[in-house]
N, C-alpha and C positions, 0 to 999 in steps of 0.2 A: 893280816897276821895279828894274835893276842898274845900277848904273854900273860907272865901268870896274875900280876898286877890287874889289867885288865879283865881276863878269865875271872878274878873275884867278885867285879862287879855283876856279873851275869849269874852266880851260882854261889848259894849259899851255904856249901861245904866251907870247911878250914881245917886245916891239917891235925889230926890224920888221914881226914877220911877225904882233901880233896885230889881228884883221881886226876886231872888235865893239867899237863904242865904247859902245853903249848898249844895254840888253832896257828895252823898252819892255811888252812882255805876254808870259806863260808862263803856260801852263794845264799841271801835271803830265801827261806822258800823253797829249796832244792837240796844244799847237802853241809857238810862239814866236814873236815878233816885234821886231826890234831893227831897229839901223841902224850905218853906217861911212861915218861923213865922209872924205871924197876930198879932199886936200890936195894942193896945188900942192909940198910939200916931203915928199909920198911916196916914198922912197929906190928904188922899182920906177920914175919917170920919170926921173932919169938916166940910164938904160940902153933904156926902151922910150919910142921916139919922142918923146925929149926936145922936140925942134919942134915937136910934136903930140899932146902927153902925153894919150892913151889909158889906160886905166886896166884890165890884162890878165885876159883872161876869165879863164884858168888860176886869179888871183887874188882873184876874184868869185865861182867855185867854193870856194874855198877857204874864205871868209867863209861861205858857206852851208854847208860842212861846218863852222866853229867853234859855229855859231849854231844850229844840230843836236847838237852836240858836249855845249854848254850844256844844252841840253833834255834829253836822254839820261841827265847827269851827275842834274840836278833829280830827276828822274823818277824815277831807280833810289837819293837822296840818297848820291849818291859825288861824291869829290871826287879830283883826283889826288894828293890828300898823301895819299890812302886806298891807293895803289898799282895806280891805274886808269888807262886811256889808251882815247879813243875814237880806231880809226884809218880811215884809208880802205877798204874791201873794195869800192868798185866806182862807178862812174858813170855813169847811164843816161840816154838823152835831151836831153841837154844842147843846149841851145836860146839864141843870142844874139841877142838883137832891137834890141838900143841900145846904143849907146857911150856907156860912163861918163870922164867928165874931171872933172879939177880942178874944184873948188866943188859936184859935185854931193852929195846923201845917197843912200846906196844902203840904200835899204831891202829887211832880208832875212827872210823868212818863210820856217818850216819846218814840217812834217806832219807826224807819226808814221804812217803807212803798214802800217806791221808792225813785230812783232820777232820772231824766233824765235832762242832757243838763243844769246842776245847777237848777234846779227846785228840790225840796226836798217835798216828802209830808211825813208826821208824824206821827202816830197814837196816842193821847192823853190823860190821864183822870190824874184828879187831885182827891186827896180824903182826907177825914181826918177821923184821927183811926179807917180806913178799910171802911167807907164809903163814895161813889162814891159822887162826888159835885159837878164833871164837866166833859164831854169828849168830846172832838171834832179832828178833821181830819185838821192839821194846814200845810200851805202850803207856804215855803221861799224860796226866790231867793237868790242866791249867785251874789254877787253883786259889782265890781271893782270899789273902789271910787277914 
């Protein structure tokens, strides 16, 4: 298990934008499992449907790319103070089933799928209490900065 303390050394988000509040399971090599509590005072619903604060798929992608991000970092034991960066190379499939709002947990699970050549592809879905609100096929490069 990481908390978030931990989770920062692996990924160089900082708040606002970092998505994983908790790893809950990582198996090197095989999978991940964390979560991202959804707060009423998320700085993304002032702008998106304040009335109606929706919580942006864009955004729930993103969380599943940190939470891939994490596993990747484990797996290869890099860290970014090592002068690593996992980035986006591609997004496949992406699938929205349920609207996430305020108070929910969004639990996010990820795959290893492949790697070839630092390319990483993922297998993805986010859910909250068992059901499915996001899955998509997320694809990062391992990156020397």
């Amino acid at each position: 298990m990481m908390d978030v303390r931990e989770i920062r050394k692996y990924l160089p988000h900082r708040y606002p934008f970092l998505l994983v509040d908790r790893v809950l399971e990582l198996e090197e090599g095989k999978y991940i499992k964390g979560y991202k509590n959804i707060s009423v005072n998320e700085e993304v619903f002032n702008g998106h449907f304040p009335d109606v604060p929706i919580f942006p798929g864009v955004m729930i992608v993103e969380a599943l790319a940190q939470v891939s991000g994490i596993l990747g970092f484990k797996t290869l034991g890099q860290k970014p103070e090592d002068g690593y960066l996992y980035l986006f190379g591609g997004i496949d499939n992406v699938r929205f089933k349920r609207q996430v709002v305020p108070g929910d947990r969004l639990q996010l699970e990820s795959e290893v799928v492949s790697e070839r050549r630092g390319i990483w592809k993922f297998a993805c879905k986010a859910s909250v209490e068992g059901e499915l609100a996001a899955s998509a096929n997320v694809l990062c490069a391992v990156k020397k900065v």
